[in-house]
C-alpha positions as a printed NumPy array, in Angstrom:
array([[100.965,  83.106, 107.623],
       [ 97.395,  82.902, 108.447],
       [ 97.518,  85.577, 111.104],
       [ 98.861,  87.776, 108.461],
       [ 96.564,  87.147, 105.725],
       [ 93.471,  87.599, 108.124],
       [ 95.337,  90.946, 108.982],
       [ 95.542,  92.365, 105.856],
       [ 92.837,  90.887, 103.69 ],
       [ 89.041,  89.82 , 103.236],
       [ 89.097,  86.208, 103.758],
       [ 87.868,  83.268, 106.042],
       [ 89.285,  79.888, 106.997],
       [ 88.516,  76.624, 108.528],
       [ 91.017,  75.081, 110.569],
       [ 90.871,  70.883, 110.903],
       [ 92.998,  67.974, 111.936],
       [ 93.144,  64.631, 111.269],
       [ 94.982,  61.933, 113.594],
       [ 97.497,  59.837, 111.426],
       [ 98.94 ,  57.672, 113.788],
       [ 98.442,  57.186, 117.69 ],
       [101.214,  54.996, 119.486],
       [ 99.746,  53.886, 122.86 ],
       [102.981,  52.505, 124.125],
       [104.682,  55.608, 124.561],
       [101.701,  58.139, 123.897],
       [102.162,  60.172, 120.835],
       [ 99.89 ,  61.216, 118.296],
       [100.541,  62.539, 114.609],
       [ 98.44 ,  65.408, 113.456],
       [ 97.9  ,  66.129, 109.797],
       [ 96.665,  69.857, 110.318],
       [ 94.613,  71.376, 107.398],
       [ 94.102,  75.116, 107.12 ],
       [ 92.403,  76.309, 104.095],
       [ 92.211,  80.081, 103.158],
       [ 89.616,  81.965, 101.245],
       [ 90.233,  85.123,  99.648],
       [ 87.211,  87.784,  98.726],
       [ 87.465,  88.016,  95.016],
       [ 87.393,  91.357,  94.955],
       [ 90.077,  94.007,  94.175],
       [ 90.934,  97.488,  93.57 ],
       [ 89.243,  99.436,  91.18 ],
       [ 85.919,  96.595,  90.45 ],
       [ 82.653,  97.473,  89.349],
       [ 80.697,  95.947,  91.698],
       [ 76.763,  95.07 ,  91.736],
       [ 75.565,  95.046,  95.554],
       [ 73.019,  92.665,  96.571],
       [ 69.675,  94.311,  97.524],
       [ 69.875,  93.091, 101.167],
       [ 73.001,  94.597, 101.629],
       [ 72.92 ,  97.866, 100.074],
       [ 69.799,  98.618, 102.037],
       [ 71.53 ,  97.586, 105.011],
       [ 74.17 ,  99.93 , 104.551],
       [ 72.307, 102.715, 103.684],
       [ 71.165, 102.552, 100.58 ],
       [ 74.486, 102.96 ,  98.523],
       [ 74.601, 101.842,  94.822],
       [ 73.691,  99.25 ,  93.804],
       [ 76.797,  99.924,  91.418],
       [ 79.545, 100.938,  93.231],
       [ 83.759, 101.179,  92.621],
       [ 85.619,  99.413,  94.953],
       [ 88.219, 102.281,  95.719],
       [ 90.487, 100.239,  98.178],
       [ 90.557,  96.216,  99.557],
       [ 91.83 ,  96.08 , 103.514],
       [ 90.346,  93.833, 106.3  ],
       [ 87.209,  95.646, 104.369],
       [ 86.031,  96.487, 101.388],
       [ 85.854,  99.785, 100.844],
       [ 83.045, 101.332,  98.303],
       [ 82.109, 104.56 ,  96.79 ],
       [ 79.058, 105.137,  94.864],
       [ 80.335, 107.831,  92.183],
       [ 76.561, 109.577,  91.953],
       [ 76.304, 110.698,  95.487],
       [ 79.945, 110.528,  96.906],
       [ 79.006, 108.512,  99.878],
       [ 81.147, 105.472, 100.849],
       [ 81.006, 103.22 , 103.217],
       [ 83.72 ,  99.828, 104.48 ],
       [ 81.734,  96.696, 104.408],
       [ 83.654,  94.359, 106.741],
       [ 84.769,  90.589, 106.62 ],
       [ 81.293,  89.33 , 108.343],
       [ 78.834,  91.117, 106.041],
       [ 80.84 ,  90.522, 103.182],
       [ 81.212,  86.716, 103.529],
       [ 77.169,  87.315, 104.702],
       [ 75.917,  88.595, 101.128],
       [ 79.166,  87.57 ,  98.942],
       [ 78.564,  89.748,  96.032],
       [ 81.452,  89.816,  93.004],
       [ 82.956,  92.203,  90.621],
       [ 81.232,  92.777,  87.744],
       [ 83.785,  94.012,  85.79 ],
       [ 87.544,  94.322,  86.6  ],
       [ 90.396,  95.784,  85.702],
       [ 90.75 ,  93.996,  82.492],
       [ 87.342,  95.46 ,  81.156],
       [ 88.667,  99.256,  81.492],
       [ 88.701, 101.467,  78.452],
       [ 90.902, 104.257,  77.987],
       [ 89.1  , 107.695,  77.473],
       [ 90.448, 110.935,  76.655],
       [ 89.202, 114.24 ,  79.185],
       [ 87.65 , 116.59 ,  77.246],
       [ 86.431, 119.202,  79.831],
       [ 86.081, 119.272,  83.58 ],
       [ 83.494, 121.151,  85.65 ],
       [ 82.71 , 121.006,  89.326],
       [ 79.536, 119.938,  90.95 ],
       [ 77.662, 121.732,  93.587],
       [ 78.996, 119.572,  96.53 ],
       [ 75.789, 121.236,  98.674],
       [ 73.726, 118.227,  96.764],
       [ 77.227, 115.36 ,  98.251],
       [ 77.299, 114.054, 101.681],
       [ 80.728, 113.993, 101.574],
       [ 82.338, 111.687, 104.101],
       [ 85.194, 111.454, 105.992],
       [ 87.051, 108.845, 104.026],
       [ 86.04 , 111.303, 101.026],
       [ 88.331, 113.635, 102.174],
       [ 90.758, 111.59 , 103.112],
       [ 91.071, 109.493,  99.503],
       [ 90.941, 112.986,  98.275],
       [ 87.667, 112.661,  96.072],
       [ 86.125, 115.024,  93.947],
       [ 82.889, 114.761,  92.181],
       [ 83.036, 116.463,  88.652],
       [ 81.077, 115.553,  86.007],
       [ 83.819, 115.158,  83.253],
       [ 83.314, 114.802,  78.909],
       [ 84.938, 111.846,  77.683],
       [ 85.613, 110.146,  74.342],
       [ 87.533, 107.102,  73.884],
       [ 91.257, 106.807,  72.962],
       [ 90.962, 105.573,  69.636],
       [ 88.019, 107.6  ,  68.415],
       [ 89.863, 111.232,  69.714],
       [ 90.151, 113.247,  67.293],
       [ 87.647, 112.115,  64.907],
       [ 85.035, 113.051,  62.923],
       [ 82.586, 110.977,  64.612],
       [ 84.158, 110.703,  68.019],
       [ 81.219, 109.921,  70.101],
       [ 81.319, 112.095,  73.726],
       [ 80.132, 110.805,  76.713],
       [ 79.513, 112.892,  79.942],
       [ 79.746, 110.815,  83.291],
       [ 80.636, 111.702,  86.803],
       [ 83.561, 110.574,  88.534],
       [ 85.158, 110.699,  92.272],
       [ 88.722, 112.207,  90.717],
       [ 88.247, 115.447,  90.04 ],
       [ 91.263, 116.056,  92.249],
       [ 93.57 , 113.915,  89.946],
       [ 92.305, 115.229,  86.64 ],
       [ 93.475, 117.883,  83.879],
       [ 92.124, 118.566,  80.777],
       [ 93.588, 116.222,  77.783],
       [ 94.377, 113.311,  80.171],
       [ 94.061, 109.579,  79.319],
       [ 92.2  , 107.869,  82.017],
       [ 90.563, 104.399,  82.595],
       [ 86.896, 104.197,  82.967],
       [ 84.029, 101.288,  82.587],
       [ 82.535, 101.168,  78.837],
       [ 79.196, 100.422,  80.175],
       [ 77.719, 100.837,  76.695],
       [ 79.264,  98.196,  75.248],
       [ 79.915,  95.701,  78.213],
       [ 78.03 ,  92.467,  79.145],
       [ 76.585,  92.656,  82.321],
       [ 74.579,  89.382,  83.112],
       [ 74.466,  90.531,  86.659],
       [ 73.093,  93.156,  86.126],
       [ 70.5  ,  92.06 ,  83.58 ],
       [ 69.56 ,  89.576,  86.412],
       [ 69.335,  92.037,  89.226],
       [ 67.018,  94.323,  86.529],
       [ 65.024,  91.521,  86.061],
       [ 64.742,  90.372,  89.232],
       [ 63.469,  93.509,  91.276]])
């Protein structure tokens, strides 16, 4: 189980042992064997906040990036520039950063119009291409305010301009009225 797990996920472990009994007579020994997993916290679809250290080690992505897919890696994109980047079991466990907000935080949001960006401005990557990413910059209100009078319209960019149509429901990040102690602390801090 452990091979598999280290396989197919972002984790560490410590392996130990602990002699029960020894029997010199006929020269056994009874193990109690201890293996303890740890899983990176981190899943799909997380707003993340990178540490400094790291993101300037890798570049310069972010600091806020989506987590777009969880392997032996984590896999980033940073939705203003396109550029993405794997951060592997070692330099994750190195800086262990968390998700600032997950799944349970999203908001649904109605697409109001679509247009294309000038991908001449992107580096676009090869694991852009092959997660099919877009950037478009994309008007947005939220589900419960569509349709009225003061339905307040927000214009972000996004990476799935290849997924969206006009009039969809999607789930985004309500940054405007989250709580992001992280990220009041890294503000404060640099």
């Amino acid at each position: 189980m452990v091979d598999f797990v280290q396989n197919n996920f972002v984790c560490k472990f410590t392996k130990s042992s602990q002699l029960v009994t020894h029997d010199p007579r006929n020269n056994s020994h009874h193990y109690k064997h201890t293996t303890i997993l740890e899983l990176a916290p981190i899943c799909r679809d997380d707003l993340v906040l990178l540490p400094p250290k790291c993101a300037k080690e890798i570049g310069g992505i972010g600091p806020i990036v989506l987590v777009y897919k969880v392997t032996t890696s984590v896999h980033i994109v940073d939705i203003h520039t396109m550029r993405t980047h794997e951060i592997d079991q070692t330099k994750y466990w190195r800086y262990t950063f968390l998700a600032c907000a997950g799944r349970e935080r999203l908001t649904e949001f109605v697409v109001l119009n679509l247009e294309d960006l000038d991908q001449a401005d992107f580096s676009v990557s090869r694991a852009t291409i092959k997660q099919k990413m877009k950037m478009v910059q994309v008007e947005v209100c939220r589900k419960e305010e569509y349709g009225t009078i003061d339905c307040q319209v927000f214009i972000v960019q996004t990476h799935l301009g290849e997924h969206l149509n006009f009039f969809d429901t999607v789930l985004g990040y309500d940054i405007l009225n989250m709580q992001l102690g992280a990220l009041d602390d890294y503000v404060n801090t640099h």
